[in-house]
C-alpha positions as a Markdown table, in Angstrom:
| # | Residue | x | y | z |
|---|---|---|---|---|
| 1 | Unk | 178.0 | 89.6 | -6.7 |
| 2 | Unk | 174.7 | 90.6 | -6.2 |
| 3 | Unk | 173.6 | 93.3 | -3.4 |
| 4 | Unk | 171.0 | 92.2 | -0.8 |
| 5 | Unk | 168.2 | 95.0 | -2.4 |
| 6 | Unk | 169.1 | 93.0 | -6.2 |
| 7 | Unk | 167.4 | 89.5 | -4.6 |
| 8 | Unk | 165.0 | 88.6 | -7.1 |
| 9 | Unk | 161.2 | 88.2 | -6.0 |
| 10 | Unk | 160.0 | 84.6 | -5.4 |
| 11 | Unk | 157.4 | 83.9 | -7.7 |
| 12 | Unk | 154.5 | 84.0 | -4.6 |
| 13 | Unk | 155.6 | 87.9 | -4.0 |
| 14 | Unk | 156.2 | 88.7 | -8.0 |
| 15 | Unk | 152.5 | 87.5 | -8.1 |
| 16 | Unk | 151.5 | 89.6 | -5.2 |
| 17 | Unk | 153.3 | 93.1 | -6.1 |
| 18 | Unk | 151.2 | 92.6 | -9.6 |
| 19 | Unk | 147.7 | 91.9 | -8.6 |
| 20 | Unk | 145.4 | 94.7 | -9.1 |
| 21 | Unk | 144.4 | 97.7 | -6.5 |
| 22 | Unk | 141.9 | 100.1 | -6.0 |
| 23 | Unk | 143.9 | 102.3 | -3.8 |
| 24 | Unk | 144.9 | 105.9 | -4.8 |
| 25 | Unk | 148.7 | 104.8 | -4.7 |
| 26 | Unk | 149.8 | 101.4 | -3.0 |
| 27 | Unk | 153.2 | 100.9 | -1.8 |
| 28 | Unk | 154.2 | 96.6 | -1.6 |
| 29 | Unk | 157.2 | 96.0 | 0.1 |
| 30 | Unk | 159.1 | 98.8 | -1.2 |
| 31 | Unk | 163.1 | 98.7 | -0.4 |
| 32 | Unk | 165.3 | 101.5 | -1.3 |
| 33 | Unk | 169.2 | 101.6 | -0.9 |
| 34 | Unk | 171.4 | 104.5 | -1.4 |
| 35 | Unk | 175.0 | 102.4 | -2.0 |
| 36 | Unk | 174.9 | 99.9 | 0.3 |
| 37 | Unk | 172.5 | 101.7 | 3.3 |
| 38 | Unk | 169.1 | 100.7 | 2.8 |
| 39 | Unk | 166.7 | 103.9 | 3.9 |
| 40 | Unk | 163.0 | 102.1 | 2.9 |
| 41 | Unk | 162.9 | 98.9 | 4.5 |
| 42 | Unk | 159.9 | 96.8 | 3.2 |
| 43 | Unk | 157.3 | 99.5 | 3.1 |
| 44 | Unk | 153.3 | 97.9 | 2.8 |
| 45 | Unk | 151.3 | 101.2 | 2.6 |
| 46 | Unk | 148.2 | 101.8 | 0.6 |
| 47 | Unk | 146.1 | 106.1 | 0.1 |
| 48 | Unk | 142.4 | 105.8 | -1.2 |
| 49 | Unk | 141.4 | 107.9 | -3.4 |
| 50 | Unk | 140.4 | 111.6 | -1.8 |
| 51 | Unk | 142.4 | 110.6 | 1.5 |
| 52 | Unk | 144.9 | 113.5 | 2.9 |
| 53 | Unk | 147.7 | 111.6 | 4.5 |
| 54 | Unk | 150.1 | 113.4 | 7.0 |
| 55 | Unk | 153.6 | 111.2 | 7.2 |
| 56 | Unk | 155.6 | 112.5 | 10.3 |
| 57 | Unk | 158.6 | 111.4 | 11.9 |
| 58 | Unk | 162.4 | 112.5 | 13.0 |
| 59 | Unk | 165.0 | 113.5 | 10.6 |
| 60 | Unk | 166.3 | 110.7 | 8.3 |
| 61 | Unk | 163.6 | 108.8 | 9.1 |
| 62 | Unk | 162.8 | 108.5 | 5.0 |
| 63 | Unk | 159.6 | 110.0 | 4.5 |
| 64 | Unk | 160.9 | 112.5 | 2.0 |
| 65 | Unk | 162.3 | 109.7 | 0.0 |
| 66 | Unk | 159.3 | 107.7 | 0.7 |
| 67 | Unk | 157.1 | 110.2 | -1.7 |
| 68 | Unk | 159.8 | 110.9 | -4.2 |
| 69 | Unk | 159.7 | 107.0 | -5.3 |
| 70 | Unk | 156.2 | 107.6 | -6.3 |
| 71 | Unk | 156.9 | 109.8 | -9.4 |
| 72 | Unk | 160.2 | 108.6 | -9.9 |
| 73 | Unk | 162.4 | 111.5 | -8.6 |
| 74 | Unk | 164.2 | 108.4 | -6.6 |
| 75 | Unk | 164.1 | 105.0 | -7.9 |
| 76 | Unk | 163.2 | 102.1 | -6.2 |
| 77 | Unk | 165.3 | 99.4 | -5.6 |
| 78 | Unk | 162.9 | 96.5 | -4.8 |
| 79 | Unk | 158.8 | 96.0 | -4.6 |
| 80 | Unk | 156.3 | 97.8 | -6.3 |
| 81 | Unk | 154.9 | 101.2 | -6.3 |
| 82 | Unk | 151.0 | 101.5 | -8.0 |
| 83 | Unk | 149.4 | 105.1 | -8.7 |
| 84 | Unk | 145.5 | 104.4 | -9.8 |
| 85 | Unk | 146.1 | 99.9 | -9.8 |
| 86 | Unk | 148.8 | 100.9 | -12.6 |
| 87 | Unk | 152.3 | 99.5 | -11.4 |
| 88 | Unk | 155.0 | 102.4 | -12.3 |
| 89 | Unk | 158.8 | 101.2 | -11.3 |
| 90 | Unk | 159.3 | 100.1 | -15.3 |
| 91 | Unk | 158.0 | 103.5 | -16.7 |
| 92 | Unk | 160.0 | 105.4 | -18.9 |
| 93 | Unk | 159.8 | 108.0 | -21.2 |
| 94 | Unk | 156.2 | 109.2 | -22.2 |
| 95 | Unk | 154.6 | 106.7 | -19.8 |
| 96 | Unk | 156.5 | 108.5 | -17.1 |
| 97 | Unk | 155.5 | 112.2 | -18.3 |
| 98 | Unk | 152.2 | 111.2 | -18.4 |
| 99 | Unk | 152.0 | 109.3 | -14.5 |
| 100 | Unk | 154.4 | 112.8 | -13.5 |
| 101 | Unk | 151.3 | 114.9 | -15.2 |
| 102 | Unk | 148.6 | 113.0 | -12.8 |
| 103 | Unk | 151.0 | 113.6 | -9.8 |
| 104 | Unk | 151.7 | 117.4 | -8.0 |
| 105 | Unk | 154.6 | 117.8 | -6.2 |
| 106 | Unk | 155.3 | 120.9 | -3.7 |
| 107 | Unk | 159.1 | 121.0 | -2.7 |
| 108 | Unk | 160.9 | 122.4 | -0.1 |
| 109 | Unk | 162.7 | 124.9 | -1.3 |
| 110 | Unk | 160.1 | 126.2 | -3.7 |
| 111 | Unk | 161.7 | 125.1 | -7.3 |
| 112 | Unk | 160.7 | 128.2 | -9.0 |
| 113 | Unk | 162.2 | 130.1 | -11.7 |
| 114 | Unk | 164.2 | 133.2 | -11.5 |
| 115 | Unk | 163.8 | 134.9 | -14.5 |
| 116 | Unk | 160.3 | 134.1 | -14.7 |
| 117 | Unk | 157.0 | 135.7 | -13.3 |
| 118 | Unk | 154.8 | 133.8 | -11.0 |
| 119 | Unk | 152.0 | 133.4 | -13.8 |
| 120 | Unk | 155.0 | 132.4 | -16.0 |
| 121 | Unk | 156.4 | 129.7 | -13.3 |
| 122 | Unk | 153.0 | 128.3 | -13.1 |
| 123 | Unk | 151.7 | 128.3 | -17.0 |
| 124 | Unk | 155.3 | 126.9 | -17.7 |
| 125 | Unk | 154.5 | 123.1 | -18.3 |
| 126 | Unk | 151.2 | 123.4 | -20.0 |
| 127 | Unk | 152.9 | 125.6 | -22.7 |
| 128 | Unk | 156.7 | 123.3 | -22.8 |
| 129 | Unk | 155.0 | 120.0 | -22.1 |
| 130 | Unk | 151.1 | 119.8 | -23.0 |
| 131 | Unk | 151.6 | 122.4 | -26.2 |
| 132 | Unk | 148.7 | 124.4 | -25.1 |
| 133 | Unk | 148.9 | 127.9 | -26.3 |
| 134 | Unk | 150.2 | 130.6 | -24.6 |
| 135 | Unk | 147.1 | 133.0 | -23.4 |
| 136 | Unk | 144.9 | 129.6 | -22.7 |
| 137 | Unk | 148.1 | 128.7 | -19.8 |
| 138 | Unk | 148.1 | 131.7 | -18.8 |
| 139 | Unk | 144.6 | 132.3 | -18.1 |
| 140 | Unk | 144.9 | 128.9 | -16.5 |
| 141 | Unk | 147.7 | 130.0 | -14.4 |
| 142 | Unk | 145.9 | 133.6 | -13.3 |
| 143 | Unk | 142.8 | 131.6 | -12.3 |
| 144 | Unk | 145.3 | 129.5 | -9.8 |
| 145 | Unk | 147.2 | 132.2 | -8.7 |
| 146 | Unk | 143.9 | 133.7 | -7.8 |
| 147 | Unk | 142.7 | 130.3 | -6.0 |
| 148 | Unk | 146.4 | 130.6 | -3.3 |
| 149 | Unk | 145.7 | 134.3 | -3.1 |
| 150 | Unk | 148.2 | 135.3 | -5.5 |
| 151 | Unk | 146.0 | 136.9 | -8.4 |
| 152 | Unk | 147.6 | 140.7 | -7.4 |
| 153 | Unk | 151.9 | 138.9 | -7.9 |
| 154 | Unk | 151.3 | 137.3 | -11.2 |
| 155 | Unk | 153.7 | 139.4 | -12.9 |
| 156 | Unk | 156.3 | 139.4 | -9.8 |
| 157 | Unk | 159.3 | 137.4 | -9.9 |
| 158 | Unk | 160.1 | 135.0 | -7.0 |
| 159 | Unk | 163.2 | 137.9 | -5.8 |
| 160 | Unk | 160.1 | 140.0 | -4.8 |
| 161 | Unk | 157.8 | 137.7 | -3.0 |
| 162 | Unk | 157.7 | 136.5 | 0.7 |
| 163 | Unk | 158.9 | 132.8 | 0.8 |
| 164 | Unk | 154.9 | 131.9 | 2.0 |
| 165 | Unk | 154.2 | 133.8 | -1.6 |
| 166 | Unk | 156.5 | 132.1 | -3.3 |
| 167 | Unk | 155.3 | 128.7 | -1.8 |
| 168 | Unk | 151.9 | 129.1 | -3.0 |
| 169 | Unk | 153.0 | 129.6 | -6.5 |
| 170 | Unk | 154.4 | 126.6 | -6.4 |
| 171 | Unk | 151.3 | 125.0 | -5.1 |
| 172 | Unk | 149.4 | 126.4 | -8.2 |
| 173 | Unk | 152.1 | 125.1 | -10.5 |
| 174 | Unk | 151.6 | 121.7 | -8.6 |
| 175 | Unk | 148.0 | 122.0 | -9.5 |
| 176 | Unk | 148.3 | 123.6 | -13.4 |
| 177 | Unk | 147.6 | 119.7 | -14.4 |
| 178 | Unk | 145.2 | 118.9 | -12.5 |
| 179 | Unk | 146.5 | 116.2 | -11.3 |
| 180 | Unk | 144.6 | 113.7 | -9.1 |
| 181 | Unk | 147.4 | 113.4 | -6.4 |
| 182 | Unk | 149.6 | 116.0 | -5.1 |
| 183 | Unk | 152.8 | 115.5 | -3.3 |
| 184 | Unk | 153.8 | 117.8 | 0.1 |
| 185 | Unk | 157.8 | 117.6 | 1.1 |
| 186 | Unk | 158.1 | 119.4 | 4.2 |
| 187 | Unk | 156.1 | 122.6 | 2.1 |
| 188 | Unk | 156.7 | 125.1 | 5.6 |
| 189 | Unk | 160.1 | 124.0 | 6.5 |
| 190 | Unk | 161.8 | 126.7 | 4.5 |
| 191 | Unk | 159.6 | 129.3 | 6.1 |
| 192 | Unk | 159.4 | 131.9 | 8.7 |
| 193 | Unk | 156.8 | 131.1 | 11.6 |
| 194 | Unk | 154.3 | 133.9 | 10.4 |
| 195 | Unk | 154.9 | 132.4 | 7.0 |
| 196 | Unk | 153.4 | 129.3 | 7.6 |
| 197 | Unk | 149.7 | 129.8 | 8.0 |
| 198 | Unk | 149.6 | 131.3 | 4.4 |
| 199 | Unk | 150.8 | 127.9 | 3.6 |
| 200 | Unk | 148.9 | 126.0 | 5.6 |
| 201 | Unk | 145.4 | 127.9 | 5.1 |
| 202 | Unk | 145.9 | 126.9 | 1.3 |
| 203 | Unk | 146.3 | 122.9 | 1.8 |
| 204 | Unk | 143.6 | 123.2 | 4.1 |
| 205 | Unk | 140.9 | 124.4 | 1.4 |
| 206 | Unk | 142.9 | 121.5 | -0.4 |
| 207 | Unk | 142.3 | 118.7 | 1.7 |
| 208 | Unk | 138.5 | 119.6 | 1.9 |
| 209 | Unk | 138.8 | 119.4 | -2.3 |
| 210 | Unk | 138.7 | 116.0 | -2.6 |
| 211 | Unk | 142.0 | 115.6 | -3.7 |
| 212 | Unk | 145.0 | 113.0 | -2.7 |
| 213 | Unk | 147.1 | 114.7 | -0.3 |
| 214 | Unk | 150.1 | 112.7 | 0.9 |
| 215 | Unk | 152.2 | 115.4 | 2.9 |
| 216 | Unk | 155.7 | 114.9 | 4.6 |
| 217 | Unk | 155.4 | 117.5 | 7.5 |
| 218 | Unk | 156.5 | 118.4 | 10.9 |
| 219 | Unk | 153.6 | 120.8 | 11.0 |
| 220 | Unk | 151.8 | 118.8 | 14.0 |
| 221 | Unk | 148.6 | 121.3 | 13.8 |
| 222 | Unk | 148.1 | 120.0 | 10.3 |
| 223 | Unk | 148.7 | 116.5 | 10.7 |
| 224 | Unk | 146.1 | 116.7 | 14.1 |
| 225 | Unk | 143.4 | 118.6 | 11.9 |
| 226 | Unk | 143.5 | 118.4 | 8.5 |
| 227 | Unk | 144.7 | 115.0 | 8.0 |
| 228 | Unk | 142.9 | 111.7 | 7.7 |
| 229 | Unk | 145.6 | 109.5 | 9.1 |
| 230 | Unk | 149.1 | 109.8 | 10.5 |
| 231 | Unk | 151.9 | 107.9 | 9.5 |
| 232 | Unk | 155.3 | 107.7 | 11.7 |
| 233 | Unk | 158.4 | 107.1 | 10.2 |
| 234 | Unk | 161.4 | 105.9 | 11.6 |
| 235 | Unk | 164.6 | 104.1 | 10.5 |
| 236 | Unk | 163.1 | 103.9 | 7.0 |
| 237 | Unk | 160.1 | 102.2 | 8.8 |
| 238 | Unk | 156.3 | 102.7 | 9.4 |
| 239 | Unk | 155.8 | 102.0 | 12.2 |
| 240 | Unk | 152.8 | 103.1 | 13.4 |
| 241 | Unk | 149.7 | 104.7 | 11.9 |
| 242 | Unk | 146.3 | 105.6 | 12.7 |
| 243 | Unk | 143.5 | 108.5 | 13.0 |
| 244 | Unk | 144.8 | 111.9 | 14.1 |
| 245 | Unk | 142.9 | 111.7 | 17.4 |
| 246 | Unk | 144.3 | 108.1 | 18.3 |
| 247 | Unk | 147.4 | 109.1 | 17.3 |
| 248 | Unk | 148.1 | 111.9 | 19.2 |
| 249 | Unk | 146.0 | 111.0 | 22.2 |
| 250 | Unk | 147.2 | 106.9 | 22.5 |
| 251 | Unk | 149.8 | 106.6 | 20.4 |
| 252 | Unk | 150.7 | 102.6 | 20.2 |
| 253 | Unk | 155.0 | 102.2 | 19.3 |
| 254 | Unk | 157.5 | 103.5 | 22.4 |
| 255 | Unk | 159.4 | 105.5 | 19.1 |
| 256 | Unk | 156.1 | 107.3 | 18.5 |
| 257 | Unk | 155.7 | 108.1 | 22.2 |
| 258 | Unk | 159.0 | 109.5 | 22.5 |
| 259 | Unk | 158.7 | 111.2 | 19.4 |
| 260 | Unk | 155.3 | 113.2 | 20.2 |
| 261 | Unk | 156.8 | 113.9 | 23.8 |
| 262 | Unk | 159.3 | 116.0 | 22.0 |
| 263 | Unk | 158.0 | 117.7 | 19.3 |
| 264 | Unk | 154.6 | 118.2 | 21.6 |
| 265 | Unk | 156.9 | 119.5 | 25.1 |
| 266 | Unk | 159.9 | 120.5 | 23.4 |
| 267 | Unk | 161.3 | 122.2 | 26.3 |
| 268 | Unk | 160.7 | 119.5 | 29.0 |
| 269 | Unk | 162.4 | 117.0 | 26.2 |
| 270 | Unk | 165.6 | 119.8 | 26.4 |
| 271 | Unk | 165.7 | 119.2 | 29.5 |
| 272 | Unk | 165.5 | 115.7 | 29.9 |
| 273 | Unk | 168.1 | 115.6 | 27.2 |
| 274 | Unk | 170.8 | 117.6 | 28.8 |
């Protein structure tokens, strides 16, 4: 018996989720399950090229899964993600290396290597993936780890830097391919509060790059200044989005309203809570 995320396309949305785009990445009524719960529930969402996207909303409300379909870290179980027009949920093997090499990706908890330096962490995939040799990556890698403020750690080893530190080498190692869209998954959640404007100072000079920024944050000050556009998330939903200054000023859905009441007055919303 087939599950309710297996229903084949009619041939109307088949012919929709393959017609060309010009966005950045384009999401077309993307569904993703996990067993039987569904967690992406018919997603229509489209980035131009150059846009920095902040995607906010409560916990569980699917944004970190959201960007992780894009490159394939989760895969979908219905629609169509594109990246550049190209449609990606059928890419294997080298076609997938080479979309993953066009696509950054800044985790939570860092992702680095032990046992290797910072310039090491960062030069890694040119050397294992793209062949190049060794003293071109890491000359590479030194020039990025000079660009996050890093050029004096290149030979420290993640035990010996400050988790802001060790978050900005992975920012460089997002960035070692220059890739034309870079990935943000909660990047400050991990760190202490006088951590976070390390962070934060780096995807700002970003952002004004000209770059594609899509970052999953609950970092309001970002999302309200840095960011392009705002997307809420709830129940595996968007469900609202809009400029920064709409959004935080008029903000349309009752779930958004409640949502910015909170994270905005957090100790009123304790106390209406109680």
């Amino acid at each position: 018996m087939l599950l309710p995320h297996h229903k084949p396309l009619s041939a109307a949305d088949a012919a929709d989720i393959s017609a060309p785009s010009s966005a950045a990445v384009e999401f077309r009524r993307v569904d993703k399950y996990f067993g039987p719960h569904q967690v992406i529930h018919k997603v229509d969402f489209s980035v131009a090229s150059g846009e920095v996207v902040a995607i906010c909303g409560p916990s569980g409300s699917g944004k970190s899964t959201l960007i992780r379909l894009i490159n394939q870290l989760e895969v979908l179980s219905g629609g169509e993600i594109l990246v550049d027009g190209q449609p990606t949920s059928r890419l294997k093997g080298k076609a997938l290396r080479r979309l993953r090499t066009h696509i950054g990706f800044v985790f939570q908890q860092f992702n680095l290597y032990a046992h290797l330096s910072a310039l090491e962490n960062v030069s890694l995939a040119l050397t294992r993936v793209h062949s190049w040799p060794n003293e071109k990556a890491r000359q590479k890698a030194a020039l990025l780890l000079q660009r996050v403020g890093l050029a004096d750690k290149a030979g420290h080893y993640p035990a010996q830097l400050s988790g802001g530190q060790q978050q900005r080498v992975a920012i460089a190692r997002a960035l070692v391919t220059d890739p034309s869209l870079i990935l943000f998954d909660e990047p400050t959640s991990a760190l202490d509060p006088e951590m976070i404007g390390e962070v934060l100072q780096v995807m700002q000079e970003l952002a004004h790059s000209g770059i594609t920024m899509i970052v999953v944050t609950h970092e309001m000050s970002f999302a309200r200044e840095i960011a392009d556009r705002v997307v809420f998330m709830d129940g595996g939903a968007i469900l609202e989005q809009a400029d920064p200054e709409r959004f935080f000023t008029a903000p349309q859905h009752p779930r958004a309203q409640r949502f910015l009441q909170k994270v905005l007055n957090p100790l009123h919303a304790r106390v209406e809570d109680v």
